[in-house]
KEKE-3310 file (N, C-alpha, C; in steps of 0.2 Angstrom, whole numbers, plus 5000, padded with zeros to 4 digits):
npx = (5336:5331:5335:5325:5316:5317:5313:5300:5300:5302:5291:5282:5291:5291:5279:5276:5287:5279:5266:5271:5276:5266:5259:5247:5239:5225:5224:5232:5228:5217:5221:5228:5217:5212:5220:5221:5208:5209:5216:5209:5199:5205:5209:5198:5193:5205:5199:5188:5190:5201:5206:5211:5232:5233:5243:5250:5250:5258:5253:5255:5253:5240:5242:5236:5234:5250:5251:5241:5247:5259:5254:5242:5251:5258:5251:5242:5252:5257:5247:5243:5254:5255:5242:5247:5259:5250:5242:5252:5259:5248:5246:5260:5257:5247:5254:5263:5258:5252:5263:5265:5255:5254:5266:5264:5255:5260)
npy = (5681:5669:5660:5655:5664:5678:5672:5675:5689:5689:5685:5698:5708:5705:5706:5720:5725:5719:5727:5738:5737:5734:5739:5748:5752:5749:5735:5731:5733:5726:5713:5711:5712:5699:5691:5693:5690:5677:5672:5676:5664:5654:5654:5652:5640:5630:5634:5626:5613:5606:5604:5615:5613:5602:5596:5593:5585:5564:5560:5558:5572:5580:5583:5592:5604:5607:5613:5624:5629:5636:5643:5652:5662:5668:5670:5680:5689:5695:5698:5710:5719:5718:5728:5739:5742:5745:5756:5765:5767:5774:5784:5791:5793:5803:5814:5817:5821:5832:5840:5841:5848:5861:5864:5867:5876:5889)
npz = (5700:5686:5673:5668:5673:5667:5653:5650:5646:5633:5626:5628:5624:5611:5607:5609:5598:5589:5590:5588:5573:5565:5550:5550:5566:5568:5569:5577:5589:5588:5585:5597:5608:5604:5608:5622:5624:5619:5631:5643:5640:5641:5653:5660:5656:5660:5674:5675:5669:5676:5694:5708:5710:5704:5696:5705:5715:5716:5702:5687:5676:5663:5646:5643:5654:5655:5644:5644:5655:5648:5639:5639:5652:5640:5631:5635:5639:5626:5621:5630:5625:5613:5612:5620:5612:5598:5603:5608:5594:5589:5598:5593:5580:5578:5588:5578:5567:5573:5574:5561:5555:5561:5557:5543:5546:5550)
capx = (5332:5333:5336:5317:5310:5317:5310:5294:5299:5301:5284:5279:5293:5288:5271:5279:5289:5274:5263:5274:5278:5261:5257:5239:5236:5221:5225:5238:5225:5212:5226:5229:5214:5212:5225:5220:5202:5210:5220:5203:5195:5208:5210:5189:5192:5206:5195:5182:5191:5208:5206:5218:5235:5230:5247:5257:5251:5261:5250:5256:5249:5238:5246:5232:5237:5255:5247:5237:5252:5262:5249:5240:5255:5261:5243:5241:5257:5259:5241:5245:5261:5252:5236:5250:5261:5248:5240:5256:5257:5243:5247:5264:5257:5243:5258:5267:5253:5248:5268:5267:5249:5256:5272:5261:5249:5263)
capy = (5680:5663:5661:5653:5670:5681:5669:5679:5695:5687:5686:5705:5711:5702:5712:5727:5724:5718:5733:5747:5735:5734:5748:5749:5752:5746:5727:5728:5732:5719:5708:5713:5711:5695:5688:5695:5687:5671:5669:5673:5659:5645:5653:5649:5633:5629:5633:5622:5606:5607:5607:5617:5608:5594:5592:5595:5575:5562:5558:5562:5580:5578:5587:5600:5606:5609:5617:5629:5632:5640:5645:5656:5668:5673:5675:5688:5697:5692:5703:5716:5722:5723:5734:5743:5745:5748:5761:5768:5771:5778:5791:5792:5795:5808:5818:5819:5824:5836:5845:5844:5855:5866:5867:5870:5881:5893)
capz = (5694:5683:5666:5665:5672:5659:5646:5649:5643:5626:5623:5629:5619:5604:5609:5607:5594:5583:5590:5582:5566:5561:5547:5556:5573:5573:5566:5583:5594:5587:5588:5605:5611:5601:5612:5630:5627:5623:5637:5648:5639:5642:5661:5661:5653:5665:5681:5673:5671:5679:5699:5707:5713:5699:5695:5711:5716:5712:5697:5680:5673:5657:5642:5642:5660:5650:5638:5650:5657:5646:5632:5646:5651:5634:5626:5639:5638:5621:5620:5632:5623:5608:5613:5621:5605:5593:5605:5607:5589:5587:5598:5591:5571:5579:5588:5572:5562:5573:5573:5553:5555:5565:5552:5538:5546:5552)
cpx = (5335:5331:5328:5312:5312:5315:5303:5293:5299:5296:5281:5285:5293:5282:5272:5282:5283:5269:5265:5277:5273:5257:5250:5237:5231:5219:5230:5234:5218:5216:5226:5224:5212:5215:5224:5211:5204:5213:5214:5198:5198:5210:5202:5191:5197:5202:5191:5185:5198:5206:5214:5223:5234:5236:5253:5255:5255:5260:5254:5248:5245:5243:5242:5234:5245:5254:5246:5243:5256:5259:5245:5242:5256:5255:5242:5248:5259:5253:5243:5249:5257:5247:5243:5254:5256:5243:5246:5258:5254:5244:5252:5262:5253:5248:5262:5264:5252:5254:5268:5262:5251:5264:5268:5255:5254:5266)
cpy = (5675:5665:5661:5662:5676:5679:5673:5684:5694:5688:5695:5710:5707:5705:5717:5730:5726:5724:5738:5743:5736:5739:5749:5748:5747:5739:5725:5726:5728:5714:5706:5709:5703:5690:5687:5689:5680:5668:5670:5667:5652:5648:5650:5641:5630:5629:5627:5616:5603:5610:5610:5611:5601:5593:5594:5588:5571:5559:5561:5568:5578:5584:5594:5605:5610:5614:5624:5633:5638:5645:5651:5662:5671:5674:5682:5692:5697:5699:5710:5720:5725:5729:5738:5748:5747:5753:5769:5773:5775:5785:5794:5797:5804:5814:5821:5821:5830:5841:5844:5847:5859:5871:5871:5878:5887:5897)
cpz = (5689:5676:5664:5668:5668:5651:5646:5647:5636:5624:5624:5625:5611:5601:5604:5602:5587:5583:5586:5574:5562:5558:5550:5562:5575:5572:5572:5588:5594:5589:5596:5608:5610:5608:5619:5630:5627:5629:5642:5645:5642:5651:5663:5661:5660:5671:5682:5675:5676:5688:5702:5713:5709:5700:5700:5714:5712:5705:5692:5678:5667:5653:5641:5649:5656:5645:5640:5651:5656:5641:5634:5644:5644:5627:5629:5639:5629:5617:5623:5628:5617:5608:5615:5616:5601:5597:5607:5600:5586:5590:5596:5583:5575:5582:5583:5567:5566:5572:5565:5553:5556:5563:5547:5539:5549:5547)
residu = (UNK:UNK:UNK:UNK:UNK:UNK:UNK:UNK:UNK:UNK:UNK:UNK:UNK:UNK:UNK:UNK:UNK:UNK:UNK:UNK:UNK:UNK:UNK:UNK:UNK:UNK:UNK:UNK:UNK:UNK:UNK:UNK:UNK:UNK:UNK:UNK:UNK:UNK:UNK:UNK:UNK:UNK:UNK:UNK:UNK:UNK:UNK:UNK:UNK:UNK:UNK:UNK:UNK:UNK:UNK:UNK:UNK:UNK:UNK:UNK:UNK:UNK:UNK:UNK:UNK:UNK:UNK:UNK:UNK:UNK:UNK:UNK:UNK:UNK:UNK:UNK:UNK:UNK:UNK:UNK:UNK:UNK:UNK:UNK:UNK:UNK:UNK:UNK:UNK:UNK:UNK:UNK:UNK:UNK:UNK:UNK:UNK:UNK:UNK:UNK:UNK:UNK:UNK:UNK:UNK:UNK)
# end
């Protein structure tokens, strides 16, 4: 494992990070979601104009390829993590409310 594939967990814990940071769940998991649909528009947008193997000739790449490239993966884990964090949370608050009902109610 190279230095460059560990650079991908940065973005999904960045995710995760920001999923249990944000005082409302459900602003992680818009976010969240937010992020996942973008990376399916720019994989759409890619198929559309970017044939595949464009830039493995020896042609120079465009900068939008570039782009694609990286902008892509870390919308989607960048996405994932958070629905995952602020779904987490959410179970997390809901478990902890339900042992202080179950204090109170004793």
């Amino acid at each position: 494992m190279s230095l460059a594939d560990t650079l991908w967990l940065f973005p999904a814990l960045a995710g995760l990070a920001l999923g249990a940071w944000l005082r409302w769940s459900a602003v992680s998991l818009l976010l969240g979601l937010a992020f996942v649909v973008l990376s399916l528009m720019l994989f759409g947008y890619s198929l559309g104009h970017y044939e595949n193997g464009y830039c493995q000739t020896r042609e120079p790449c465009p900068t939008g390829a570039h782009v694609i490239e990286y902008a892509m993966p870390i919308a989607f884990l960048l996405g994932c993590t958070l629905v995952l964090g602020g779904f987490g949370r959410t179970v997390w608050n809901y478990i902890s409310q339900r042992r202080e009902w179950r204090r109170r109610r004793a």
